[in-house]
C-alpha positions as CSV (number, residue, x, y, z in Angstrom):
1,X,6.3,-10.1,22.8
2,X,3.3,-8.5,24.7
3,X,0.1,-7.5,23.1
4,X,0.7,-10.4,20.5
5,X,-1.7,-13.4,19.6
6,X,-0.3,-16.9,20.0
7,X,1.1,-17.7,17.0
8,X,1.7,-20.9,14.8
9,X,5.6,-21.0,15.2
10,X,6.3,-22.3,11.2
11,X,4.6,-23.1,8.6
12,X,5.7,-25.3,5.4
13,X,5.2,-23.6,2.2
14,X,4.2,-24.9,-0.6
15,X,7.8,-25.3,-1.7
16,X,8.3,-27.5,0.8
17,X,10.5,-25.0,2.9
18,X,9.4,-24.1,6.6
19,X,8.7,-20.5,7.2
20,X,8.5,-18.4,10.4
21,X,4.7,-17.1,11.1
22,X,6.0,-15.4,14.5
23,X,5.6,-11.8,14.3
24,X,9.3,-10.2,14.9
25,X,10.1,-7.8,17.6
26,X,9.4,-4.4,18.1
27,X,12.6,-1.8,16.7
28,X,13.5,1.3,18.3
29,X,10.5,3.5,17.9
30,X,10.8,6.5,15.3
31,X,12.0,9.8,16.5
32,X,9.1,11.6,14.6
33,X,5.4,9.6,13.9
34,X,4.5,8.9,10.5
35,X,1.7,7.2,8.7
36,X,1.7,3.4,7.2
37,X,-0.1,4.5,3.8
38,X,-0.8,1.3,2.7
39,X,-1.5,-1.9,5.1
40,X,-4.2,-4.6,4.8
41,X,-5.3,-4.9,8.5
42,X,-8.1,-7.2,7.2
43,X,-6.0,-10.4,6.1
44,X,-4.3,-12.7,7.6
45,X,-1.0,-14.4,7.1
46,X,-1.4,-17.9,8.1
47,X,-2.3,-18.8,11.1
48,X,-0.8,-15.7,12.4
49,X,-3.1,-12.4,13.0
50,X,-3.1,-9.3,15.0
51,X,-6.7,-7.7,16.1
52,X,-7.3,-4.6,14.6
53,X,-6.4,-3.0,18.5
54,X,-3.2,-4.8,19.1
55,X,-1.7,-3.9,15.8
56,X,-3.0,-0.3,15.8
57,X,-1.3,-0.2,19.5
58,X,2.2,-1.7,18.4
59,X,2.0,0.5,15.5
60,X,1.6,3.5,17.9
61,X,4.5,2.6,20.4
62,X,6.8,2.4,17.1
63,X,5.9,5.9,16.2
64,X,3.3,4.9,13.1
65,X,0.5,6.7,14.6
66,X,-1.8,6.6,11.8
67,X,-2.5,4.0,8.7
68,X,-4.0,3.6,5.6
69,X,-6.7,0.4,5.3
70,X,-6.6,-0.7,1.7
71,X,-9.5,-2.6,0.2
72,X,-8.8,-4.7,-2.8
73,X,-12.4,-6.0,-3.3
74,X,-16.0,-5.0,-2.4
75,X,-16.0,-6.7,0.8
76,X,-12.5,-5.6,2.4
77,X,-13.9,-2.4,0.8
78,X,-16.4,-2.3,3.1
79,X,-14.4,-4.2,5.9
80,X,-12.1,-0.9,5.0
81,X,-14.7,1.9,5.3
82,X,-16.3,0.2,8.6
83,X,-12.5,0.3,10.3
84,X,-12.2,4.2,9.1
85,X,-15.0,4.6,11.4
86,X,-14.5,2.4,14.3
87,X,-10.8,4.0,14.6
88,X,-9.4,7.7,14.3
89,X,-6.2,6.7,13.7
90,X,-7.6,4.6,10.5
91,X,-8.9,5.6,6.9
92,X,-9.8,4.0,3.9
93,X,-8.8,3.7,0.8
94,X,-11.8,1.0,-1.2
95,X,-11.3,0.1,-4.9
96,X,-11.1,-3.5,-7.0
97,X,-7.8,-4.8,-7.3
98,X,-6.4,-5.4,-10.5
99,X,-6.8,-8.9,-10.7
100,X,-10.3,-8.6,-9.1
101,X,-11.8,-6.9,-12.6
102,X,-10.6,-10.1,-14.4
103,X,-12.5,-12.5,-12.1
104,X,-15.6,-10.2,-12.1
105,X,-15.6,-9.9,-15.9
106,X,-15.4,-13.1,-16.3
107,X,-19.0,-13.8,-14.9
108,X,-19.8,-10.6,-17.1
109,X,-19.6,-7.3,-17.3
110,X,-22.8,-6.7,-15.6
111,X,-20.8,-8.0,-12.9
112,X,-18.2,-5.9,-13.0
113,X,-20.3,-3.1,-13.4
114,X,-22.3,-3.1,-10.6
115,X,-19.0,-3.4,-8.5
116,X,-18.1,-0.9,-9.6
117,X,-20.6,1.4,-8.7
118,X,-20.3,-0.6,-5.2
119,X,-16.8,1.1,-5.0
120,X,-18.2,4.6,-6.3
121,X,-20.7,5.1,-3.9
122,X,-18.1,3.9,-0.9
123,X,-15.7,5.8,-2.1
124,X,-17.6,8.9,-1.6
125,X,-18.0,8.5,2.6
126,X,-15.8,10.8,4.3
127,X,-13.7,8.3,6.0
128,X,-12.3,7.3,2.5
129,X,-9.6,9.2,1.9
130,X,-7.9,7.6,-1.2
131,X,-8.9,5.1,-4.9
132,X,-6.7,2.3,-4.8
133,X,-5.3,0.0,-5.1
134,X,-6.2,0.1,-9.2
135,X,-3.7,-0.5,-11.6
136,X,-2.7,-2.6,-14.0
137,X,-0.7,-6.5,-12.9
138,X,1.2,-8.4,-15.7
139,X,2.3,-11.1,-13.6
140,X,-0.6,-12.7,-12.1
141,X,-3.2,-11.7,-15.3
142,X,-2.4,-12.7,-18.3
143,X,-4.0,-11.5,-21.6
144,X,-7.2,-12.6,-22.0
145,X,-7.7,-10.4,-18.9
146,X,-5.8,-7.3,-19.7
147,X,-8.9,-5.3,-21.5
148,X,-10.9,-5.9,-17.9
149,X,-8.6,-4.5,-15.7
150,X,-7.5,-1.4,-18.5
151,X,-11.4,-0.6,-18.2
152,X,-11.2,-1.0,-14.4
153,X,-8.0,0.9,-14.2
154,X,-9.6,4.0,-16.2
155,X,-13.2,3.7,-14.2
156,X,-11.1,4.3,-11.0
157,X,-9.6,7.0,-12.2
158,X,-12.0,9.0,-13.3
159,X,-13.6,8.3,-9.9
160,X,-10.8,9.6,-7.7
161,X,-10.6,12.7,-10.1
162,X,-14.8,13.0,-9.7
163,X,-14.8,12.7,-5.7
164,X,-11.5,14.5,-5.5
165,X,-9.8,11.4,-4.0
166,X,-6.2,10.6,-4.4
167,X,-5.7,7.7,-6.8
168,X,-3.5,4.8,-5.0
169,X,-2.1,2.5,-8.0
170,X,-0.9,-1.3,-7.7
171,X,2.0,-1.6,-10.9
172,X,3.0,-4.7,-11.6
173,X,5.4,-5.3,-14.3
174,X,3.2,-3.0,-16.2
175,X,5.0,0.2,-15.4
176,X,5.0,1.5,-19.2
177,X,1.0,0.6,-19.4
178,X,0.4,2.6,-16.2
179,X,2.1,5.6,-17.2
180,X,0.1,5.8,-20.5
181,X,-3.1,5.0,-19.4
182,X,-3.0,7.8,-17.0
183,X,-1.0,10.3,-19.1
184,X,-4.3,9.3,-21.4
185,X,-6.9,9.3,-19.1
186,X,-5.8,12.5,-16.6
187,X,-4.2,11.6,-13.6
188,X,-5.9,13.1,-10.5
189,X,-4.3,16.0,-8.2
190,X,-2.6,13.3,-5.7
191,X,-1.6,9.4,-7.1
192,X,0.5,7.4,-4.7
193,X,2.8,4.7,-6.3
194,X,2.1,1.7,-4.3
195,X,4.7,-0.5,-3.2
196,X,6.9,0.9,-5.8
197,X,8.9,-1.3,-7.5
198,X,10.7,0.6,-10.5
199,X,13.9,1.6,-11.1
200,X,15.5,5.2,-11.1
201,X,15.0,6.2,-14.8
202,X,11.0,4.8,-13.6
203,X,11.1,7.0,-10.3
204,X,12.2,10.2,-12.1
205,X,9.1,9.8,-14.5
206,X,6.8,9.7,-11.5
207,X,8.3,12.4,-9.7
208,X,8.2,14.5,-13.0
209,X,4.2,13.9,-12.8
210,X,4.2,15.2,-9.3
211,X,3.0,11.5,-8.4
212,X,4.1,10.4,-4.3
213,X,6.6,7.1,-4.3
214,X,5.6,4.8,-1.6
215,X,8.4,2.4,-0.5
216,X,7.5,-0.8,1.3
217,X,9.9,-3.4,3.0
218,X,11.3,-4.6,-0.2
219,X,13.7,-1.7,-0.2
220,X,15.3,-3.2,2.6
221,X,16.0,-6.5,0.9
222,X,19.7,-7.2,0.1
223,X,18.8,-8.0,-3.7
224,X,16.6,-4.7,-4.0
225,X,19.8,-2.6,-4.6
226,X,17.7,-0.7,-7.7
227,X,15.4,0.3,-5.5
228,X,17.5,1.8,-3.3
229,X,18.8,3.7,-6.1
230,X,15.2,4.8,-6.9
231,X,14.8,6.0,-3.2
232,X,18.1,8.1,-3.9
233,X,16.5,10.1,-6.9
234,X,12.6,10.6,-4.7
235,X,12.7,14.4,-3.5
236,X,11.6,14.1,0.4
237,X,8.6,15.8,-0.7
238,X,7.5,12.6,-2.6
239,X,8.1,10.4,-0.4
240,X,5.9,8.0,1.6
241,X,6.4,4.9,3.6
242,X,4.1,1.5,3.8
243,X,4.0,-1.8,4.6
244,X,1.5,-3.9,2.7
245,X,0.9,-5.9,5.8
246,X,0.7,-8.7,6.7
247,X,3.1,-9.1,3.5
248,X,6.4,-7.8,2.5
249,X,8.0,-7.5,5.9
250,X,11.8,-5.4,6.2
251,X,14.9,-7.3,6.5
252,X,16.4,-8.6,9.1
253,X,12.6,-10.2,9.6
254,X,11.9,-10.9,5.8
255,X,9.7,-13.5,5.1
256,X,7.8,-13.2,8.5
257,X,4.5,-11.5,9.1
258,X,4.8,-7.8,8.7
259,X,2.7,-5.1,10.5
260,X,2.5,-1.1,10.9
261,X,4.9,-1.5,13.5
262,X,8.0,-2.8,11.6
263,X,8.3,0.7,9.6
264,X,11.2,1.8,11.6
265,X,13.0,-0.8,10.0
266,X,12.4,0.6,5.8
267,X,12.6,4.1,7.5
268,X,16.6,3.5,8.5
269,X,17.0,2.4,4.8
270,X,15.5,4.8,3.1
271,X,17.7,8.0,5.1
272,X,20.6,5.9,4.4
273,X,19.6,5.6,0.7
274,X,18.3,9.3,0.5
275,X,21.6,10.4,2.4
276,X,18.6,12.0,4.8
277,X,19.0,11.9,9.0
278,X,15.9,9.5,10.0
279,X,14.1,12.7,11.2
280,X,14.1,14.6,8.1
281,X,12.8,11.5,6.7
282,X,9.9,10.9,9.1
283,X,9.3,14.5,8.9
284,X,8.9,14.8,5.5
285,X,6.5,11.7,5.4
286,X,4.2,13.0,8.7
287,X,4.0,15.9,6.0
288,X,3.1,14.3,2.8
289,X,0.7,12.0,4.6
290,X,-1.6,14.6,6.3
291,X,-1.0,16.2,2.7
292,X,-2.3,13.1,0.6
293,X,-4.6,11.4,2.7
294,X,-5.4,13.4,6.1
295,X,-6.6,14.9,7.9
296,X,-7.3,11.7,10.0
């Protein structure tokens, strides 16, 4: 596939299964462009790694002709804010993850203090467009470090309502938690559900708080059939579409190294889900994009 860096063609995983680490090819590109409102152009998955160019030009032949660089920490944050710059068709959204407050806190809260002001004063450049990903993640922190990302989780939110950002949130198997702390704290004008991974009773909730659903290439997976159903109950004018590259890539190509490029592939399942034509989708995503994070 042209444009491409020489990949290593498998790895072995830590279950002792091989794995493909050869980026898939190109689908048909979409009929409308839309923006990838969540990717991670900063990591790498394996030995496997698109420059910043080559992915951003793949992305554009697909029809994905603008993206959404996510910082997790302070310096993708800044690796985020420093892209949003270099590239128009590129901003930033800078924040600490949710299992970043733990690790911080646990060096003190001095610590995780000062990054947070870090992320503040980034946060208030021009180029960054969004908060996030915050949230709350039961699955990789356990208690002990619950009360550091809760007082993470609330800090970012009162930022994105401060700078007038939109507040992008990482839920994971926390969805009750989220909703409350933000029902508590005040939810800014725009919050993007990142990745979103509830079910349709879940999805109505958020729609009902005028929060924008963003679906990822787990909708696409053959045991994601709840999603699917979530997708069905999403107006069009909640909807947005993301990768989380270099993860989560669409079936057929699941398991391999995802980038902006692959969207077609989630698009086709979400209009089949939504009972939408693929242009009405991409056309109400272009929308909500330019709405929630633009204009680039």
């Amino acid at each position: 596939m042209a444009g491409l860096s020489e990949p290593v063609r498998e790895r072995r995983d830590g279950d002792g299964r091989t794995r493909d680490t050869t980026y898939p090819p190109a689908p048909e590109p979409l009929p409308i462009s839309v923006a990838d409102s969540h990717c991670h152009l900063d990591i790498r998955d394996g030995e496997a790694w698109l420059e910043v160019e080559q992915a951003l030009s793949l992305a554009r032949a697909a029809g994905i002709d603008r993206i959404v660089q996510i910082g997790c920490d302070l310096a993708s944050s800044r690796w985020s804010v420093q892209a949003a710059h270099a590239h128009p068709s590129v901003v930033a959204a800078v924040a600490l993850h949710p299992n970043e407050a733990p690790r911080l806190a646990a060096h003190g809260e001095a610590m995780l203090e000062d990054a947070l002001r870090d992320i503040e004063a980034m946060a208030a450049d021009e180029r960054v467009r969004a908060v996030g990903e915050t949230g709350l993640d039961y699955f990789r922190t356990g208690d002990e470090g619950r009360a550091a990302q809760r007082t993470s989780f609330e800090r970012h939110i009162a930022m994105a309502r401060g700078l007038g950002k939109t507040l992008v949130i990482h839920d994971r198997d926390a969805h009750d938690d989220v909703l409350q702390v933000l029902d508590t704290t005040g939810a800014p004008e725009k919050v993007v559900m990142h990745c979103f991974s509830g079910d349709a009773a879940f999805a109505r909730e958020c729609v009902d708080r005028g929060f924008y659903l963003s679906f990822a290439g787990t909708v696409t997976f053959k045991n994601a059939a709840s999603l699917r159903e979530a997708a069905a109950v999403v107006p069009l004018t909640n909807l947005l579409v993301e990768t989380d590259a270099p993860f989560l890539a669409p079936a057929p190509h699941r398991g391999r190294p995802n980038a902006s490029y692959l969207i077609p592939y989630t698009v086709a399942v979400l209009a089949e889900a939504m009972n939408a034509s693929v242009s009405q989708v991409c056309a109400a995503i272009s929308a909500n994009s330019d709405h929630v994070f633009g204009p680039w």
